[in-house]
The first five atom37 places (N, CA, C, CB, O) and aatype in JSON, in Angstrom:
{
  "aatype": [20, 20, 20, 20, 20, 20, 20, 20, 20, 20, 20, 20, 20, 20, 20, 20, 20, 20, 20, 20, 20, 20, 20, 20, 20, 20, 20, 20, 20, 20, 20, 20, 20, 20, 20, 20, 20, 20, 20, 20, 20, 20, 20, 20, 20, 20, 20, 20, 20, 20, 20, 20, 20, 20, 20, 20, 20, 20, 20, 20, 20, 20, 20, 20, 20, 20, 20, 20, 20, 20, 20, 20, 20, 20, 20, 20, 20, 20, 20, 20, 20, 20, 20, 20, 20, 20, 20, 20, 20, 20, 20, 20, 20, 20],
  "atom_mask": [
    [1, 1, 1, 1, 1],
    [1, 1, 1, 1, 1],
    [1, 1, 1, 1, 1],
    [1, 1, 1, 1, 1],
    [1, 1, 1, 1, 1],
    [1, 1, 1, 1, 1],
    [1, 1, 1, 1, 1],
    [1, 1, 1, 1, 1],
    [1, 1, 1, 1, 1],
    [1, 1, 1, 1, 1],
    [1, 1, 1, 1, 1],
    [1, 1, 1, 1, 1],
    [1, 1, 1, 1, 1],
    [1, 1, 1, 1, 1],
    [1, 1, 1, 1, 1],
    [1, 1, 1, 1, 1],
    [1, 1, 1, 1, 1],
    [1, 1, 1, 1, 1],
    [1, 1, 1, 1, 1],
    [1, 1, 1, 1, 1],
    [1, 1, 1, 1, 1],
    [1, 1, 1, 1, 1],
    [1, 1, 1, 1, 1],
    [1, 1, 1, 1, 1],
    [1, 1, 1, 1, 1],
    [1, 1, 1, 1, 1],
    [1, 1, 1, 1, 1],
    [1, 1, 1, 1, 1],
    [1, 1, 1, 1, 1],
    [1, 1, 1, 1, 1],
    [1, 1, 1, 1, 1],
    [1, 1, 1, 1, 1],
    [1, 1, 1, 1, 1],
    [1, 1, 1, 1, 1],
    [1, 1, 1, 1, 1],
    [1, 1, 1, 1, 1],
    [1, 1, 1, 1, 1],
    [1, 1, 1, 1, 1],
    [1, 1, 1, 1, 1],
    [1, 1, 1, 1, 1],
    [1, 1, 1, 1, 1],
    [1, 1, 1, 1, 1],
    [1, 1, 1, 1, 1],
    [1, 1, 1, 1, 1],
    [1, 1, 1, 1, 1],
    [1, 1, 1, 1, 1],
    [1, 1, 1, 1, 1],
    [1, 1, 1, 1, 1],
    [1, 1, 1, 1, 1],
    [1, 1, 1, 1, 1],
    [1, 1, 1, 1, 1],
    [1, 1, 1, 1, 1],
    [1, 1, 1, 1, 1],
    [1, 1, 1, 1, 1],
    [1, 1, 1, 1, 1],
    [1, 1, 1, 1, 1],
    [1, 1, 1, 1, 1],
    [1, 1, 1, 1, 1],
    [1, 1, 1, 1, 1],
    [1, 1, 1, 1, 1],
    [1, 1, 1, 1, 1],
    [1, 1, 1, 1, 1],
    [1, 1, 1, 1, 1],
    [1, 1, 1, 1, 1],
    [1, 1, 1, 1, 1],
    [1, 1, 1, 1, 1],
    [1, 1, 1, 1, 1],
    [1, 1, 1, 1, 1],
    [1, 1, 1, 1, 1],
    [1, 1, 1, 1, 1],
    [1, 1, 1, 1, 1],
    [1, 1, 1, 1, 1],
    [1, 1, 1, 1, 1],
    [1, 1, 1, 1, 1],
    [1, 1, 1, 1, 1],
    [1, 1, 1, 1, 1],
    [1, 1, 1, 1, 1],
    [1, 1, 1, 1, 1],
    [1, 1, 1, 1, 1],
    [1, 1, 1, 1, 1],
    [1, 1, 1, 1, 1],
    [1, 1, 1, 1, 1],
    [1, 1, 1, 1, 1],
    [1, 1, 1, 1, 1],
    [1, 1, 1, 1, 1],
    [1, 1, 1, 1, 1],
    [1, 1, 1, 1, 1],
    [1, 1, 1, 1, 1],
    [1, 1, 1, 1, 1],
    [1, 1, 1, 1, 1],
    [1, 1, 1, 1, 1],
    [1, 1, 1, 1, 1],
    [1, 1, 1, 1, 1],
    [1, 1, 1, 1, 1]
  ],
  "atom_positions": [
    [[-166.29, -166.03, 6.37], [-166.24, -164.84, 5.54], [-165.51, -163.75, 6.33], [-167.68, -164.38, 5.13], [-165.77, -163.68, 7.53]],
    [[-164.42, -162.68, 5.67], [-163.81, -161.88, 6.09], [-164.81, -160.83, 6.58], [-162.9, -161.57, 5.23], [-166.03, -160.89, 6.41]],
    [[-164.09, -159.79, 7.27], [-164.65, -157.95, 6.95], [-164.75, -157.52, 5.77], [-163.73, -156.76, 7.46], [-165.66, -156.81, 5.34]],
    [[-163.82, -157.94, 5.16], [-163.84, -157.36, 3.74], [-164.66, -158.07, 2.74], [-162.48, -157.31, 3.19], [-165.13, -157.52, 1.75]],
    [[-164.79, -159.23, 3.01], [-165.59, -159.95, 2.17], [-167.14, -159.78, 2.07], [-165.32, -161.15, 2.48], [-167.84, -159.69, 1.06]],
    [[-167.51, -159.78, 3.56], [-168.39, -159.05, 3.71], [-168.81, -157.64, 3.55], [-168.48, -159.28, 4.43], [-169.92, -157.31, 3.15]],
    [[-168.19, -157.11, 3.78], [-168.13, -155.36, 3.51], [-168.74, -155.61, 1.54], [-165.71, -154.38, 3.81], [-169.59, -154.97, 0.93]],
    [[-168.2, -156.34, 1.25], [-167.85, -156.22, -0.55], [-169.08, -156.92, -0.69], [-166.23, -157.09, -1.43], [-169.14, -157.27, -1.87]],
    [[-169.86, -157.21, -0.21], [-170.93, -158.32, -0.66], [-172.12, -157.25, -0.58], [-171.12, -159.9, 0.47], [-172.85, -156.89, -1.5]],
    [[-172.15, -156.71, 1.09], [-173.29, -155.48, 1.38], [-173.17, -154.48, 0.47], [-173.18, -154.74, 2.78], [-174.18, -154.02, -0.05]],
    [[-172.1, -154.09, 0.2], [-172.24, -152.84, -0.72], [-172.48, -153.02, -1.95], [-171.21, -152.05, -0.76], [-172.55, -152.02, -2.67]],
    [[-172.66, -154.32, -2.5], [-173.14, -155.03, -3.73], [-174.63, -154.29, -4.02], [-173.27, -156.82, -3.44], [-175.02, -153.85, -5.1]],
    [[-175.3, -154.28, -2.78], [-177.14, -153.71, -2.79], [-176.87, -152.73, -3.03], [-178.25, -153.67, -1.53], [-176.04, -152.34, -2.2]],
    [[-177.2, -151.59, -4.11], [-177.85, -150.65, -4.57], [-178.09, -149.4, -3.34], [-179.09, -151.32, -5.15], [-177.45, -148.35, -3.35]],
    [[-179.25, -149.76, -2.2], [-179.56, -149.0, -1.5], [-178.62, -149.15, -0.45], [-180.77, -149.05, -1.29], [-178.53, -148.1, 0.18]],
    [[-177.78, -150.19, 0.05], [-177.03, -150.22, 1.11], [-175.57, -149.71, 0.77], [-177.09, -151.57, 1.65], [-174.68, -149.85, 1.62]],
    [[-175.25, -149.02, -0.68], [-174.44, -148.43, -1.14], [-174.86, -147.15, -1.07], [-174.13, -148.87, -2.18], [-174.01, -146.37, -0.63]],
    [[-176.13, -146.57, -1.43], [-176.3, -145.23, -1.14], [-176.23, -144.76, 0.39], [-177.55, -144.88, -1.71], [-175.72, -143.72, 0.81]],
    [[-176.87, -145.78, 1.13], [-176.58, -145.45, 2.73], [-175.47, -144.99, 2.91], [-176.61, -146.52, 3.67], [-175.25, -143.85, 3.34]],
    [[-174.67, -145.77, 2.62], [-172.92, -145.96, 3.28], [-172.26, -144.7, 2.32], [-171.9, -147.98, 2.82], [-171.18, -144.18, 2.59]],
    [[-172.89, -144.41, 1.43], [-171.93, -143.09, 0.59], [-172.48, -142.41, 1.17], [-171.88, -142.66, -0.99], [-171.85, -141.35, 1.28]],
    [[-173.58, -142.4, 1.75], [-174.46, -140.73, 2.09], [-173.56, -140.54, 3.68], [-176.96, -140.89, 2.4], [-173.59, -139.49, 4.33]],
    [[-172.94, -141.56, 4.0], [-172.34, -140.89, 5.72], [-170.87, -140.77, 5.17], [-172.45, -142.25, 7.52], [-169.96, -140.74, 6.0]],
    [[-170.58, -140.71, 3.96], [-169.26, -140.25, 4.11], [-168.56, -138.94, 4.41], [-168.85, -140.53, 3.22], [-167.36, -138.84, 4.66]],
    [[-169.39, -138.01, 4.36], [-169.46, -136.58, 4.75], [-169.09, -136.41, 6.36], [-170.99, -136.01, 4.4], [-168.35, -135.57, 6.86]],
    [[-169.95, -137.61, 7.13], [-169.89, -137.42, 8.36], [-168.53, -138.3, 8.9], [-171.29, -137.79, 8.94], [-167.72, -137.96, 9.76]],
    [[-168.59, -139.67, 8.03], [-167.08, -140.4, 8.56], [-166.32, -139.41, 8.18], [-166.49, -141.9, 7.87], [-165.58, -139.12, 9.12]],
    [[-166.16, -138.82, 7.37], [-164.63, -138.22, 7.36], [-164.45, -137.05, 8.15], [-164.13, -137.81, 5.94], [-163.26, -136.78, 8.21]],
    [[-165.3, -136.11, 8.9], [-165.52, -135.6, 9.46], [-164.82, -135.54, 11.14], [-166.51, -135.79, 9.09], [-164.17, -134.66, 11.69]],
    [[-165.25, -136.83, 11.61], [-165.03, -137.8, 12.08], [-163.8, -138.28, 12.41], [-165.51, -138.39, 11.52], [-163.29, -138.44, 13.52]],
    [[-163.32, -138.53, 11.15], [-161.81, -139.14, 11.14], [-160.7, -137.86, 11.05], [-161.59, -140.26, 9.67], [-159.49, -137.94, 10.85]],
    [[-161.53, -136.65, 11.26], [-160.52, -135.18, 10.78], [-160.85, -135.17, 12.38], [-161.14, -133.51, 9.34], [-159.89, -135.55, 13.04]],
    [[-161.71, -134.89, 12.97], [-161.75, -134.79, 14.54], [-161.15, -135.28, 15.23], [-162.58, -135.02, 15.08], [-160.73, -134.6, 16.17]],
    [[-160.86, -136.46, 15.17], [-160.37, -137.41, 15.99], [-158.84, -137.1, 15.78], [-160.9, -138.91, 15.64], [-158.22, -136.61, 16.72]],
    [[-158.26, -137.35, 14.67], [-156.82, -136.81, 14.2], [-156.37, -135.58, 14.76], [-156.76, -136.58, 12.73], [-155.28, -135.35, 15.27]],
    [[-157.31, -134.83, 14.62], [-157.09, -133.07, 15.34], [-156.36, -133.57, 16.79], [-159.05, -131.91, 15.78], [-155.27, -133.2, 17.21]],
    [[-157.49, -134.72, 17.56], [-157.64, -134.43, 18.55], [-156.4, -135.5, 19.35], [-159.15, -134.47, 18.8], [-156.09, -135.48, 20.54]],
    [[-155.96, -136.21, 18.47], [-154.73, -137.18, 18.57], [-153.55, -136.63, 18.48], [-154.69, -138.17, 17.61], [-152.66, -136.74, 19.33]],
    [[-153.48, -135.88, 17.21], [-152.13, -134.68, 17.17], [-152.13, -133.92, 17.93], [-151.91, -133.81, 16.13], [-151.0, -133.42, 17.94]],
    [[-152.95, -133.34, 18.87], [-152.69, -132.38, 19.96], [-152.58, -132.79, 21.58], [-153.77, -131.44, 19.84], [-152.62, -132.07, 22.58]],
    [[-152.4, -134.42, 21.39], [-152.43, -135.04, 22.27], [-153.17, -135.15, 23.62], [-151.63, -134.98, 22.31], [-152.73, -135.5, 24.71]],
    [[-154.44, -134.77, 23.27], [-155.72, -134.61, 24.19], [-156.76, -135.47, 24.35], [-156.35, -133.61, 23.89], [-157.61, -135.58, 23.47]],
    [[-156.81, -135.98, 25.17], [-158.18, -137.13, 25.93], [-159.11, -136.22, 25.54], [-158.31, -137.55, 27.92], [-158.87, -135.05, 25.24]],
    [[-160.73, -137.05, 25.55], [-161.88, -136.4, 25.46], [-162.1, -135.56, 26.68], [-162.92, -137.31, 25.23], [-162.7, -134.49, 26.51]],
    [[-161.64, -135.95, 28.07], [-161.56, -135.15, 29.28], [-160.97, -133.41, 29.22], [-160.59, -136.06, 30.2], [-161.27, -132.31, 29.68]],
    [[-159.94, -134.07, 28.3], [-159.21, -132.28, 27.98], [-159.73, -131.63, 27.26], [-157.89, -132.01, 27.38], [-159.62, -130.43, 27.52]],
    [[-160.33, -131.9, 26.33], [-161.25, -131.32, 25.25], [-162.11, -130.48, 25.94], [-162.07, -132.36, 24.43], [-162.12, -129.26, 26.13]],
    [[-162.89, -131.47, 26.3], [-163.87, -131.34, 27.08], [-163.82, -129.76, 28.21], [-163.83, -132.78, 27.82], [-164.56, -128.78, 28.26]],
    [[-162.42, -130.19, 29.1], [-162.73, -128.76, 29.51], [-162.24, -127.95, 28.91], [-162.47, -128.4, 30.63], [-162.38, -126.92, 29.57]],
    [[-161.57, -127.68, 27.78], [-161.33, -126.3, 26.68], [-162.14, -126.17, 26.41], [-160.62, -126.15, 25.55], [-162.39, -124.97, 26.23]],
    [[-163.22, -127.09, 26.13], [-164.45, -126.47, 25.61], [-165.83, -126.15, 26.32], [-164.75, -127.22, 24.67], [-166.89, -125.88, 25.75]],
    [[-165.56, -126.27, 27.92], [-166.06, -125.66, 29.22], [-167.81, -126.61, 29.11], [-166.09, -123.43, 29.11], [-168.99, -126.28, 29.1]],
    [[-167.05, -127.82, 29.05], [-168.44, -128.83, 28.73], [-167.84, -129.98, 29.9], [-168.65, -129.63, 26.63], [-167.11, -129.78, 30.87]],
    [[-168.45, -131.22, 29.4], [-168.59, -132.46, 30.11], [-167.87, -133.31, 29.35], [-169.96, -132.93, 30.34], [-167.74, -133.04, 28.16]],
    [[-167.26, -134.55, 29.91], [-166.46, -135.4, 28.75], [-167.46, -135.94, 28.13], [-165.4, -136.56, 29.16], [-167.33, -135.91, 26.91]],
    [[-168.33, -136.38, 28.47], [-169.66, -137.09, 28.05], [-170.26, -136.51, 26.79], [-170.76, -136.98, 29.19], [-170.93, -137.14, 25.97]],
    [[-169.97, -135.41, 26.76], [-170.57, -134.57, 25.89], [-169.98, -134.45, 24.46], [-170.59, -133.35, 26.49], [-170.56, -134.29, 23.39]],
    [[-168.45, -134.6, 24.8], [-167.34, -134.74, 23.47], [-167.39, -136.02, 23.08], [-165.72, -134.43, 23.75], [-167.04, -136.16, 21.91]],
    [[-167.84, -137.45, 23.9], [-167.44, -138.73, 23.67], [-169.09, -138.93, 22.75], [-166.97, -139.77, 25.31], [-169.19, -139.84, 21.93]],
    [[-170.58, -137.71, 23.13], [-171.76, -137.65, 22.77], [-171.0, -137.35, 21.12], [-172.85, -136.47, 23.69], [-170.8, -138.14, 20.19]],
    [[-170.7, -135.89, 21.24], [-170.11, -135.59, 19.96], [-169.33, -136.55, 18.68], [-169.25, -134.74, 20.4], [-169.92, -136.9, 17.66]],
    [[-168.3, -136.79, 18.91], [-167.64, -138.15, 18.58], [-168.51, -139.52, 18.16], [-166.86, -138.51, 19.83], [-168.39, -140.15, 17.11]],
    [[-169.25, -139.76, 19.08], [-170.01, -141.12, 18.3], [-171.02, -140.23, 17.61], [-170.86, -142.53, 19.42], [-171.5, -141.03, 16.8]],
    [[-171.47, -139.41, 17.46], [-172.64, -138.59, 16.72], [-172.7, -139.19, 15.45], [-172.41, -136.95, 16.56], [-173.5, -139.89, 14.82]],
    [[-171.37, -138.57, 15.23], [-170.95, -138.42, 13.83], [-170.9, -139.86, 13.29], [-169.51, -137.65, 13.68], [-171.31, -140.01, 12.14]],
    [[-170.57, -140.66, 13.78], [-170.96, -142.2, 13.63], [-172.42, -143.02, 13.03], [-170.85, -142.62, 14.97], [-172.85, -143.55, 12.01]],
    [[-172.83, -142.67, 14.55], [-173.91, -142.98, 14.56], [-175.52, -142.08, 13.28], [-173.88, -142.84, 16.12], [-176.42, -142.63, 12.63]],
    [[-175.24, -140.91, 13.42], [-175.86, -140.3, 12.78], [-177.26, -139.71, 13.33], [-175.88, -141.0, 11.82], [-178.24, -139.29, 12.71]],
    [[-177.02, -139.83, 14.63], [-178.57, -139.28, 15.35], [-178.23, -138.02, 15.82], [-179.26, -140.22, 16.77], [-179.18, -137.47, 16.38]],
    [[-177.15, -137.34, 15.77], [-177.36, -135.92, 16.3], [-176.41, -135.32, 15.18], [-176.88, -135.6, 18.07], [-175.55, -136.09, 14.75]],
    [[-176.46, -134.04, 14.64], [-175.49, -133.27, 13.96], [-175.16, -132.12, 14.51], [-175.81, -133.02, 12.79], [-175.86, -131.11, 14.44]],
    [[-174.21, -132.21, 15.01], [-173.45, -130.59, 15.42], [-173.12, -129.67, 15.07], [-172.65, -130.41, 15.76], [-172.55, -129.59, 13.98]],
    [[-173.3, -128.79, 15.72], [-173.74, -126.86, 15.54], [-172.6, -126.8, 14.96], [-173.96, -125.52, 17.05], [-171.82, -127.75, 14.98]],
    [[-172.29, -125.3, 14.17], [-171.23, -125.21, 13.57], [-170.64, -124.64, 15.1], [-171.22, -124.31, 12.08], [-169.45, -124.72, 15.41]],
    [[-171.73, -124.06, 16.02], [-170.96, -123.35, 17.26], [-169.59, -124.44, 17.85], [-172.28, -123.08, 18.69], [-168.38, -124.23, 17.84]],
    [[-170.39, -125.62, 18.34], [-170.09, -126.89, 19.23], [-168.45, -127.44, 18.02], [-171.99, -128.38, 19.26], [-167.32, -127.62, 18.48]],
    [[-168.83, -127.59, 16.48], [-167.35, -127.42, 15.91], [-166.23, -126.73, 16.17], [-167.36, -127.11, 14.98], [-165.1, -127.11, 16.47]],
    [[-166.93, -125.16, 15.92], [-166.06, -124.15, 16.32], [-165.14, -124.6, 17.87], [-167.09, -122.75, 16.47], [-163.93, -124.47, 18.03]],
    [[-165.89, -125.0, 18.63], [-165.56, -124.53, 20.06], [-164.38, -126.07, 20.16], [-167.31, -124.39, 21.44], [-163.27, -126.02, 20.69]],
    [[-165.0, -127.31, 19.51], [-164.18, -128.56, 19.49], [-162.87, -127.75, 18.96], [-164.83, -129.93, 18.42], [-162.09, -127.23, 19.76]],
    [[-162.69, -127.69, 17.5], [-161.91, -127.18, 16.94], [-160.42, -125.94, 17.75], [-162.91, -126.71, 16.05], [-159.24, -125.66, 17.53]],
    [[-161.43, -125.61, 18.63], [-160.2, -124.27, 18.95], [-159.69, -124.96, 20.43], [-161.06, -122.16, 19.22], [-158.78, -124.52, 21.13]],
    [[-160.64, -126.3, 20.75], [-160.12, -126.67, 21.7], [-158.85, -127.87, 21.81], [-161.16, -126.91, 22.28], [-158.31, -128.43, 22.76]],
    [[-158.69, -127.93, 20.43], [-157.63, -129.13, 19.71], [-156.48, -127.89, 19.17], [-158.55, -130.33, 18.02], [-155.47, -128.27, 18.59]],
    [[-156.64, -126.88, 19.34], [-155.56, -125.68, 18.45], [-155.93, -125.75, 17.14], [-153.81, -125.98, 18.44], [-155.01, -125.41, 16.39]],
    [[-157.27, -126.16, 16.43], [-157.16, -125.97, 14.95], [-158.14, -124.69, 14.43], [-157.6, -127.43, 14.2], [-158.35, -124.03, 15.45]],
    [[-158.61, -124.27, 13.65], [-159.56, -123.72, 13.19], [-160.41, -124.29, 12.37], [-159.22, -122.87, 12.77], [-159.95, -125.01, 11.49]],
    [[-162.08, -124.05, 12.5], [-162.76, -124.67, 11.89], [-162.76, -123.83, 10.5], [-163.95, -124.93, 12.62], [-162.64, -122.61, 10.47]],
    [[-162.95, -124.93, 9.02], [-163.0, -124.04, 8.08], [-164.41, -124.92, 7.16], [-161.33, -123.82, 7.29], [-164.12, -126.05, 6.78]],
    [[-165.72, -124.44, 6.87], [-166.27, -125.36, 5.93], [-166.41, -124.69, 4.48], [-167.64, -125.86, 6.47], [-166.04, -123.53, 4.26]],
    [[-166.86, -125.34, 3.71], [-167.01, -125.25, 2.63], [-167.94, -125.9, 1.49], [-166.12, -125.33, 2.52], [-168.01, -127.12, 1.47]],
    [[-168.32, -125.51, 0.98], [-168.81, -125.97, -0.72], [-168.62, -126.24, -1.74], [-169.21, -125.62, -1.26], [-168.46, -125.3, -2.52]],
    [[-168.57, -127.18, -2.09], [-167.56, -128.06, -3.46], [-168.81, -128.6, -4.54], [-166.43, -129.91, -2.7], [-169.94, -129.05, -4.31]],
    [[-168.01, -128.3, -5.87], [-168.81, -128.97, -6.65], [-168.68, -130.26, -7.21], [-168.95, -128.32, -7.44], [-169.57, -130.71, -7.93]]
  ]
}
């Protein structure tokens, strides 16, 4: 059986479809961070000291959002964010 085949089978369950929609907020999140942090051509090390932390701490950040056991401050965004050259912007959608 593929990734995909599999992927297509789990998300068949009801509740293992609501799981996986409920972190899409955080994957994409995620996948906007990482991009930030690719286009500005910066290791987690560089980040890290723009943002007057530990690499450990950005690579903490980074799987967070993955994993789903820690959620980050809008501060710790802010500070990622200005340390990639972007600005953080959030919002509310209906």
């Amino acid at each position: 059986m593929t990734h995909h085949e599999l992927k297509a089978k789990t998300l068949a369950d009801p509740q293992v479809r609501a799981e996986h929609d409920a972190l899409d907020a955080e994957f994409e999140l995620l996948r906007t961070l990482l991009k930030a942090r690719q286009e500005a051509g910066l290791t987690q090390v560089q980040v890290a000291e723009r943002m007057g932390t530990k690499a450990s701490a950005v690579a903490r950040l980074e799987a967070a959002l993955v994993s789903g056991k820690h959620s980050p401050s809008v501060a710790t965004l802010r500070k990622y964010a200005h340390a990639v050259n972007r600005r953080l912007e959030i919002r509310m959608v209906v």
